[in-house]
N, C-alpha and C positions, 0 to 999 in steps of 0.2 A: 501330480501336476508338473508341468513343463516347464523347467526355467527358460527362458531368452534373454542374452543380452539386454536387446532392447527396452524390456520389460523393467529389469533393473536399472537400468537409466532413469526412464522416466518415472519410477518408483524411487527413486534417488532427489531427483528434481523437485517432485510432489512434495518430497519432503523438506527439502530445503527452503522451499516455497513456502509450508510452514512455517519453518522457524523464523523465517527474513522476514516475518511477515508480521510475526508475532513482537518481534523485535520494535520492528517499524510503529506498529498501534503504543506499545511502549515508551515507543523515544515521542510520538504524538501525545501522547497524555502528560508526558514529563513538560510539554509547553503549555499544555492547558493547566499542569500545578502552580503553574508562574501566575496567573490570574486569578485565581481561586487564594482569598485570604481565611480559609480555612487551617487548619491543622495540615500534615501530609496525611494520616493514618484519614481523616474524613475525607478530603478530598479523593483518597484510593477509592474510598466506599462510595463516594458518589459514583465516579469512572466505573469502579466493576460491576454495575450494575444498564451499565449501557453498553448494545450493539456499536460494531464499528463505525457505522454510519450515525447514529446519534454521539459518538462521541465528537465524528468530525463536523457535524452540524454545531454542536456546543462550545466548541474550541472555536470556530467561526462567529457565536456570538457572542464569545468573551471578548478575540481578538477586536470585533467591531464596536466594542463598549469600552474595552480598558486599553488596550493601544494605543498608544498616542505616536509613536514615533510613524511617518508613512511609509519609511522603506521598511521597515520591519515588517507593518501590515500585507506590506504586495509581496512579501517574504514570504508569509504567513496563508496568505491566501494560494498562492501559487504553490506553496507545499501541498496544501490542501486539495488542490485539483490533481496535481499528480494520485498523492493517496488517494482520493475516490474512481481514479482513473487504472489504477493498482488494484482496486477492493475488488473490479468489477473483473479483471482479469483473475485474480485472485481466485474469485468466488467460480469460475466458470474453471480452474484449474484443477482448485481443490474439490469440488462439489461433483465436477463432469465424471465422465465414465470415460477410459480410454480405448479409442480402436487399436483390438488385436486381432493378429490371428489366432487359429486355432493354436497353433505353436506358442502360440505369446509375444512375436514380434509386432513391435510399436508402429502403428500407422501413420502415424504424425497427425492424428488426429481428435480430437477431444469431443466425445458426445454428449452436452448439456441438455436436460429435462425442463424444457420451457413451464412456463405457469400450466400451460392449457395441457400439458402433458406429453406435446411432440416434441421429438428428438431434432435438437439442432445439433449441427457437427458443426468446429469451428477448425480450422488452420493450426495446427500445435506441434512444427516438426523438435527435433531436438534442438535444432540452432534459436527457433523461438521461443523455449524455452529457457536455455540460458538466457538470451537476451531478459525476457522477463525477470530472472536471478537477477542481474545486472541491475536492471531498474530498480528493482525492492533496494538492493543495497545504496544506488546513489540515492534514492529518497530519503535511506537511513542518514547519510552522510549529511543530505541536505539539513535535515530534520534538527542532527547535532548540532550543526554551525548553528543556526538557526537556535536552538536552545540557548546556544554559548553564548551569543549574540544578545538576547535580551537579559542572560543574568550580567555581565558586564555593564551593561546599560543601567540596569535595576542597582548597580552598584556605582552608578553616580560620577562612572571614570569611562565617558563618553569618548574619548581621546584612545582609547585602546581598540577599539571596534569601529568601522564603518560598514552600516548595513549594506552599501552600495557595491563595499568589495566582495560581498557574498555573489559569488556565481548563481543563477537558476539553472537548473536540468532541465533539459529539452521534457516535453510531454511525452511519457510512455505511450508507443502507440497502441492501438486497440487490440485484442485475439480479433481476428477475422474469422465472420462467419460463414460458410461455404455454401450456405442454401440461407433463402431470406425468405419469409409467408407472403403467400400470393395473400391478398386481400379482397 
């Protein structure tokens, strides 16, 4: 088999994209254990047993039942859109197939297996990739403040935190997809 550069990049990337990612669901759970007045170790067993998206759906209706603070919540929810906005790249990064050549050099392009079974190819050169790294990590970053943010609160010393100074990250934008189903 043929090494290519390119080939290792993006097998670089895929991976990275993993772990940022896995990180990310992580620091997202560690805010839905702030609502949950369960134990930690049960609370784990609830989360490990749901997909990324039912967790982010869960953490949405903790936030919207025990939250009280409203910058926290628009905190809270705007995290939220990013990560489902993250999963969806995510899932189309890590799941797709990548265009090579026979050699193995990287086409910048990512082949995702639609429901129905055809081949979508989206937009994936290596600069959109990092870009995508980048995202996962400011989500993570969000995600902490954001954590930090409500145990301070949760600790009665309001005066050390203002939800307001938490910056939001711009919305990661979409993978692009390069052919769309005629209908």
């Amino acid at each position: 088999m043929n090494h290519h550069h390119d080939k290792n990049r993006y097998a670089l990337a895929v991976g990275h994209a993993a772990i940022e990612w896995n990180y990310l669901e992580h620091d997202l759970q560690q805010i839905g254990f702030h609502y949950l007045t369960v134990d930690a170790d049960v609370a784990a067993h609830i989360f490990a047993f749901m997909g990324n998206m039912t967790k982010a759906e869960f953490i949405s209706f903790l936030a919207h039942k025990f939250e009280e603070n409203a910058a926290t919540k628009g905190h809270l929810f705007h995290l939220l859109k990013i990560y489902n906005r993250l999963r969806s790249n995510r899932n189309i990064v890590e799941h797709g197939i990548p265009a090579l050549t026979a050699s193995g050099a990287y086409l910048d392009e990512i082949i995702k297996i639609d429901r129905r079974g055809d081949a979508l190819p989206f937009a994936a050169s290596q600069e959109t990739l990092d870009r995508f790294l980048k995202d996962l990590r400011s989500a993570r970053d969000y995600a902490r403040a954001i954590k930090q943010m409500i145990d301070v609160l949760a600790d009665d010393d309001a005066a050390l935190t203002d939800p307001h100074a938490i910056k939001k990250p711009a919305m990661p934008p979409k993978l692009d997809a390069l052919r769309f189903r005629k209908t």
